[in-house]
C-alpha positions as CSV (number, residue, x, y, z in Angstrom):
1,X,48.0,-2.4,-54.7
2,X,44.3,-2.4,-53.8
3,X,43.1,-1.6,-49.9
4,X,42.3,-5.0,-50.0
5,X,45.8,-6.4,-50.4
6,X,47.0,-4.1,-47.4
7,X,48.8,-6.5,-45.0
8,X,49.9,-4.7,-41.3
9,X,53.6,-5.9,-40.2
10,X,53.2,-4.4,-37.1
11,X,49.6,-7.4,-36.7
12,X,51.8,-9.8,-38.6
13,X,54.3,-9.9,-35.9
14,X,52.0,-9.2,-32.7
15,X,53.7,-5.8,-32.0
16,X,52.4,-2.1,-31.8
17,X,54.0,0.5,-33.1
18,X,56.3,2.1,-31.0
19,X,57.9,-1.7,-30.3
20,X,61.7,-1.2,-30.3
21,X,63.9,-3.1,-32.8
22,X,64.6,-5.4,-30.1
23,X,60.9,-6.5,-29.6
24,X,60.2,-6.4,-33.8
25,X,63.6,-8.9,-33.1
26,X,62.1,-11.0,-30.8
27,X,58.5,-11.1,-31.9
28,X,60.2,-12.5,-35.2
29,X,62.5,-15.0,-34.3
30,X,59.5,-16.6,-32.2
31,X,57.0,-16.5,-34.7
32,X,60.0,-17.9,-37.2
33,X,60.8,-20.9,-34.7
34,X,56.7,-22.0,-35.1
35,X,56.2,-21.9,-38.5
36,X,59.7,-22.9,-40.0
37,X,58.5,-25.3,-42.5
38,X,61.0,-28.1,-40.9
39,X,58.5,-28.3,-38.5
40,X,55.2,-27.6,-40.1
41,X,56.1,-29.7,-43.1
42,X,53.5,-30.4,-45.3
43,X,51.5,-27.7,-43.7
44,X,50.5,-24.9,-46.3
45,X,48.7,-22.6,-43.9
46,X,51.6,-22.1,-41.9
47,X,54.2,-21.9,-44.9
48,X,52.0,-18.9,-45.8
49,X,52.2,-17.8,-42.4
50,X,56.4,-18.1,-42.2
51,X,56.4,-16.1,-45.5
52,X,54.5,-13.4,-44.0
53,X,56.6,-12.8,-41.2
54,X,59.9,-12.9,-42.8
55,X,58.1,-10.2,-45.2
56,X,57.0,-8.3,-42.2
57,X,60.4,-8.5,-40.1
58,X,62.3,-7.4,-43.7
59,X,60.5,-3.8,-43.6
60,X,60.5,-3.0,-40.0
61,X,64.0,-4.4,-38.9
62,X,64.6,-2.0,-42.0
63,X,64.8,1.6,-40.2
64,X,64.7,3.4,-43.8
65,X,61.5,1.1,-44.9
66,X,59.9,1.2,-41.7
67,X,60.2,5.2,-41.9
68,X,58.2,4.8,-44.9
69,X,55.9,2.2,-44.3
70,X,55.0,4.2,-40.8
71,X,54.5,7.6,-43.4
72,X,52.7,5.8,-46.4
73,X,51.1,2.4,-44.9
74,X,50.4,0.0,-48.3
75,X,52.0,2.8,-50.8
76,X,55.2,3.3,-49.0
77,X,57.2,1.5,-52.1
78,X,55.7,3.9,-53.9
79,X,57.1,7.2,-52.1
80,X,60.1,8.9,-54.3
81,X,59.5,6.8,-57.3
82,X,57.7,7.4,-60.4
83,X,54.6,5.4,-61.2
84,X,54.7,2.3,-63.1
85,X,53.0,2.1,-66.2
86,X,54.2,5.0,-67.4
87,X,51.1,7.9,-68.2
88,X,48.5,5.1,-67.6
89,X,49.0,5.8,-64.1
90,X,48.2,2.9,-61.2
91,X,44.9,1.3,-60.9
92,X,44.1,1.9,-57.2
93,X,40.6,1.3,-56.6
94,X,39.8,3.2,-60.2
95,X,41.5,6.1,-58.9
96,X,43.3,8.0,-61.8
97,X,47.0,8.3,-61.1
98,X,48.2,9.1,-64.7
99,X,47.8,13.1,-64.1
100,X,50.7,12.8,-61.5
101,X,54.7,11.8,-61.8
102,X,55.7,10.6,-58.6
103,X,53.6,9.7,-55.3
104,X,54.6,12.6,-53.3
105,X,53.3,14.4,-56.1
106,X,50.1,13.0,-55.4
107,X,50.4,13.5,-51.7
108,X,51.4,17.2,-51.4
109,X,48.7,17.9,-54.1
110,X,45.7,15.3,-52.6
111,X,46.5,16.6,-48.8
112,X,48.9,19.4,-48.7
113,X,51.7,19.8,-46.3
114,X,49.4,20.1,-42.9
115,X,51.2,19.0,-40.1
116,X,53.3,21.9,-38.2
117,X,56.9,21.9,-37.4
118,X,58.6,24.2,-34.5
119,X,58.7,27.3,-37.0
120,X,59.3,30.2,-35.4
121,X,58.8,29.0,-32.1
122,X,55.6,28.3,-32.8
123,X,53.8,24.9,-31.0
124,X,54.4,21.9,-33.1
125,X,52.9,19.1,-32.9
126,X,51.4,16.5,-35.2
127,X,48.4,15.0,-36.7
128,X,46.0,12.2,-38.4
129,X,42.7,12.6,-39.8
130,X,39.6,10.7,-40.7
131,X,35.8,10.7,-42.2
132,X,33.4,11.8,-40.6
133,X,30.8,8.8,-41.8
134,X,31.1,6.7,-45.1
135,X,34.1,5.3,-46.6
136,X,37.0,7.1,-47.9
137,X,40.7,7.3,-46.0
138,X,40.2,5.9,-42.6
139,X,43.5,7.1,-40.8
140,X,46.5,9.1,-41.7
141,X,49.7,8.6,-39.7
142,X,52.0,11.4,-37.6
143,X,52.4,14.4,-40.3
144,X,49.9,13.7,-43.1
145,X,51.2,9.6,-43.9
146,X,49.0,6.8,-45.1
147,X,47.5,4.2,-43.1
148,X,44.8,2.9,-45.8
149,X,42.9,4.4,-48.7
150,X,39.3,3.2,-49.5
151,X,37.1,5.2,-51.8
152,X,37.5,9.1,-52.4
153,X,35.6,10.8,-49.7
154,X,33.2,13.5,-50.6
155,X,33.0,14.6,-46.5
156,X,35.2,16.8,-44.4
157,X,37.9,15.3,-42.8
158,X,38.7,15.6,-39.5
159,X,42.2,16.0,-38.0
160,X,43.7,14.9,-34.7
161,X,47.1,16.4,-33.3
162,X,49.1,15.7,-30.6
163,X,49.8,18.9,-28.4
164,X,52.7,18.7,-25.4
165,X,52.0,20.7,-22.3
166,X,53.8,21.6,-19.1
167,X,52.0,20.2,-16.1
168,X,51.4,24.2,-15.2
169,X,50.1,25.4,-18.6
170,X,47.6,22.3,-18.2
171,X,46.7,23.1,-14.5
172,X,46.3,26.9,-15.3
173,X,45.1,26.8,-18.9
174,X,47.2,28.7,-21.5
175,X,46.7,30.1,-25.4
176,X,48.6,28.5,-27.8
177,X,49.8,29.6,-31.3
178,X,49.6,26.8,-34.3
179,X,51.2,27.0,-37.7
180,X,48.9,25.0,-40.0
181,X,50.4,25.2,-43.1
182,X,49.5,28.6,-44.5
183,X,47.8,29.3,-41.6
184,X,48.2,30.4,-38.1
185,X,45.6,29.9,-35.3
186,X,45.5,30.5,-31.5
187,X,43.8,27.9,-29.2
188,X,42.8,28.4,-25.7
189,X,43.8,25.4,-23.3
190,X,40.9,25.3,-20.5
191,X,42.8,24.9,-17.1
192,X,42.1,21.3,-16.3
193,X,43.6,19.2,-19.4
194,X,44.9,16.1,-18.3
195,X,46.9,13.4,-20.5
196,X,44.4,12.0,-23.1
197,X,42.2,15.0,-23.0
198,X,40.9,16.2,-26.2
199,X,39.8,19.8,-27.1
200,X,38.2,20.1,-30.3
201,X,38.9,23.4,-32.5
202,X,35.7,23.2,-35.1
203,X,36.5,23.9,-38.7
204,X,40.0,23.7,-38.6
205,X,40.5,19.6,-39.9
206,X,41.9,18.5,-43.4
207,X,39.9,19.9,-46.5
208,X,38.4,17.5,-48.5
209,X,40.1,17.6,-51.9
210,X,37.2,17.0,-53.9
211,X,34.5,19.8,-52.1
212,X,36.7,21.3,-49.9
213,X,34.5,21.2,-47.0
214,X,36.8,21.7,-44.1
215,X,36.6,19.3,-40.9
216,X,37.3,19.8,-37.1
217,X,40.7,19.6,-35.1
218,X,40.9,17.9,-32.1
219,X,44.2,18.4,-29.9
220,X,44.8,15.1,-27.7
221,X,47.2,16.5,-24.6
222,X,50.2,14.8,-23.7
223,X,51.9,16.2,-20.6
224,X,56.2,16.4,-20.4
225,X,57.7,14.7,-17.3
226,X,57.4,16.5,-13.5
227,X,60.5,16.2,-11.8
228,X,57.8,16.1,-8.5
229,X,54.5,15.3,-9.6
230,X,53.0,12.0,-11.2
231,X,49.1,10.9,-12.2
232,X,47.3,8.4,-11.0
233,X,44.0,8.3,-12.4
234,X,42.8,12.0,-11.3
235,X,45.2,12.3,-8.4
236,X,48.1,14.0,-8.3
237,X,51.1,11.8,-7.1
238,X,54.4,12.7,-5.4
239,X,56.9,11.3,-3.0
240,X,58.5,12.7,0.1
241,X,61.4,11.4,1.9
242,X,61.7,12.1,5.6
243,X,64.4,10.8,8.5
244,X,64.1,7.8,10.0
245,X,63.4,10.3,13.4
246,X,60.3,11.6,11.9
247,X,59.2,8.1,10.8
248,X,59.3,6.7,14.9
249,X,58.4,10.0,16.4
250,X,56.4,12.0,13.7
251,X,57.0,15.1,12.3
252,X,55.1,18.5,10.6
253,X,56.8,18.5,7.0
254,X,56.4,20.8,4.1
255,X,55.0,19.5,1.2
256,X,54.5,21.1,-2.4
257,X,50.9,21.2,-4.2
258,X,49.9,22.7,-7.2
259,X,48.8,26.3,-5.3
260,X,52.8,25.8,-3.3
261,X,53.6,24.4,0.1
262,X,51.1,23.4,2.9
263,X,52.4,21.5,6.1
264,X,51.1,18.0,6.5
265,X,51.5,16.4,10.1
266,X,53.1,12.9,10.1
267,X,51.9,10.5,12.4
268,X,54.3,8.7,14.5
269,X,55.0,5.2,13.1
270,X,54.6,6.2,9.6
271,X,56.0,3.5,7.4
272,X,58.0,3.6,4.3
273,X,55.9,2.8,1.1
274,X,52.4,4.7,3.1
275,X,50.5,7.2,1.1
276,X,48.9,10.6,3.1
277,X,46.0,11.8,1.0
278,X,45.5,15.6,0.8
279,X,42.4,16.2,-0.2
280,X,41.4,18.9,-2.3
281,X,45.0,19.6,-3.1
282,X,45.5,17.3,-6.4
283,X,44.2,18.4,-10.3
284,X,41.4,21.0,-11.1
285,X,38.7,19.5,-13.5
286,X,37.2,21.8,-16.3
287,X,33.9,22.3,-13.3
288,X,36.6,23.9,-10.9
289,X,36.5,21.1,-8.5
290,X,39.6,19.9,-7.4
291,X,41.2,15.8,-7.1
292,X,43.3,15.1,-4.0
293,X,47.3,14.7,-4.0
294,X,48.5,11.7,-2.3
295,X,51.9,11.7,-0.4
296,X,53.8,8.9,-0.8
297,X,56.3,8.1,2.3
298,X,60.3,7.2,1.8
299,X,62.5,6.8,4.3
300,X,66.1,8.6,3.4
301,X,68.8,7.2,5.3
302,X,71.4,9.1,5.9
303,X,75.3,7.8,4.4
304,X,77.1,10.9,6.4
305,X,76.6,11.6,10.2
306,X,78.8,13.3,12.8
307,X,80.1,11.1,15.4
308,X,77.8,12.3,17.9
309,X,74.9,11.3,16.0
310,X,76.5,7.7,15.1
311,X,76.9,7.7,19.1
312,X,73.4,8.1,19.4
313,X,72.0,5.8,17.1
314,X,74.5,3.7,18.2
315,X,72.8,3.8,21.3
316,X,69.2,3.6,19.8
317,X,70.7,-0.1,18.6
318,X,72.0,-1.0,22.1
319,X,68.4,-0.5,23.7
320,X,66.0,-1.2,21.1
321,X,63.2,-3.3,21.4
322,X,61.2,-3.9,18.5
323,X,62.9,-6.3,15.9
324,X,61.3,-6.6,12.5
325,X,62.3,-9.9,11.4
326,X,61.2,-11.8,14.7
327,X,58.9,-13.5,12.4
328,X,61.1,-14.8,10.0
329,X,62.1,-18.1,12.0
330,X,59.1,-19.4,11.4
331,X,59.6,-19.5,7.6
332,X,59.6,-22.5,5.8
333,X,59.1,-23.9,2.7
């Protein structure tokens, strides 16, 4: 199959990548409904446009094909099988085939095994690469797949993995040890990175297989869940509950940052849903300068009180003034 004939499912049936089997579901059976030739009779564009998408929901409802596809792109029927045509090889953009037997033949020897597993307890992690100028392959997928094949690139390649972090080894920067293959390297994280950031490690990309000139890695950081802290932007987020006494009456609560706890004085009146901003107290960036932390308010209401505090609040309810919903009378539609 030429690059030329390459036809993306995942376009075909307005989806990205990591859509569930649901939404691939979904996506289809709307798609179907529009250009289902009982309604579109006659019409040849959108015949070609119903065959398409039955094509496209046939691989990727397909967990087993979709695997592939994912891995291989436009050659994925051609992973684990021998090449047709016997030693003449296939014909894919007057690239000679013939000298291998199978296509992961071609792939292990072309590319190599690159991407790094947990071995050893080493980071994994996983990557894509792609030219630096000119034409030649323009993506690989997660550990070394296809995406598209143009012309045989002459240039180094460059290599992108994905590394996972802990929010503190992002905050205070930490060396990490990479299996590449048949080689190991150790990476310094600057204190700072924040989801999306990427570090690049020069000469340390895919080799080309026809100079071997040797491109650059860049790390893109993803950060595991916080059970406490959040981003927004380049803030820190959290939320705190207090009492429904420290909401009316105010309070001075502890609240944990990045460098531990500092007290933060809550007005009186505070209201569920209200953000404090601590400034100063949020992410470092790579200049040392540091984002603010903003508080968010809940109110916890308590399920289990003694009977003297249900006496109380019992009593709060008997003389309370201020009512909420006084407003709501005057809705109307």
């Amino acid at each position: 199959m030429a690059a030329t004939d390459f036809k993306d499912y995942y376009q075909i049936l307005g989806v990205n990548k990591s859509a569930t089997q649901e939404d691939i579901k979904k996506a289809f059976r709307k798609l179907a409904r529009k250009y289902h030739p009982d309604v579109n009779q006659g019409n040849k564009e959108a015949e070609a446009r119903f065959k398409e998408v039955n094509e496209a929901y046939e691989v990727l409802s397909d967990s087993e094909k979709r695997q592939k596809y994912d891995q291989f792109g436009q050659y994925w029927k051609q992973v684990g099988q021998g090449f047709p045509g016997g030693a003449g090889g296939v014909d894919m953009n007057g690239f000679d085939f013939g000298q291998y037997t199978s296509f992961d033949e071609f792939i292990n020897e072309l590319l190599g095994r690159f991407a790094g597993g947990n071995r050893g307890g080493r980071q994994s992690y996983s990557y894509r690469t792609s030219t630096n100028g000119g034409s030649g392959f323009s993506g690989f997928n997660d550990f070394g797949g296809f995406q598209d094949m143009g012309k045989a690139s002459t240039t180094a390649q460059d290599s992108e993995a994905t590394i996972s972090l802990t929010y503190s080894e992002a905050f205070n920067g930490v060396q990490k040890r990479f299996n590449l293959g048949n080689e190991t390297i150790d990476v310094r994280i600057p204190a700072g990175a924040k989801p999306g950031s990427r570090l690049r490690v020069r000469g340390k990309g895919a080799i080309s297989p026809l100079n071997q000139s040797r491109g650059d890695l860049y790390l893109v950081v993803e950060l595991a869940n916080h059970p406490f802290f959040k981003f927004d932007d380049d803030n820190l987020v959290c939320e705190i509950q207090i009492t429904p006494d420290e909401a009316v009456l105010g309070a001075t609560i502890g609240v944990p940052t990045p460098d531990g706890m500092v007290d933060v004085k809550l007005p009186p009146g505070v209201r569920a849903g209200q953000s404090l901003r601590l400034r100063g107290k949020g992410w470092r960036n790579p200049k040392g300068d540091r984002s603010d932390q903003l508080v968010k308010i809940a109110i916890a209401t308590p399920k289990d009180i003694s009977p003297q505090e249900r006496e109380y609040y019992q009593k709060i309810r008997d003389i309370r003034t201020f009512d909420p919903r006084s407003h709501l009378g005057q809705v109307k539609l």
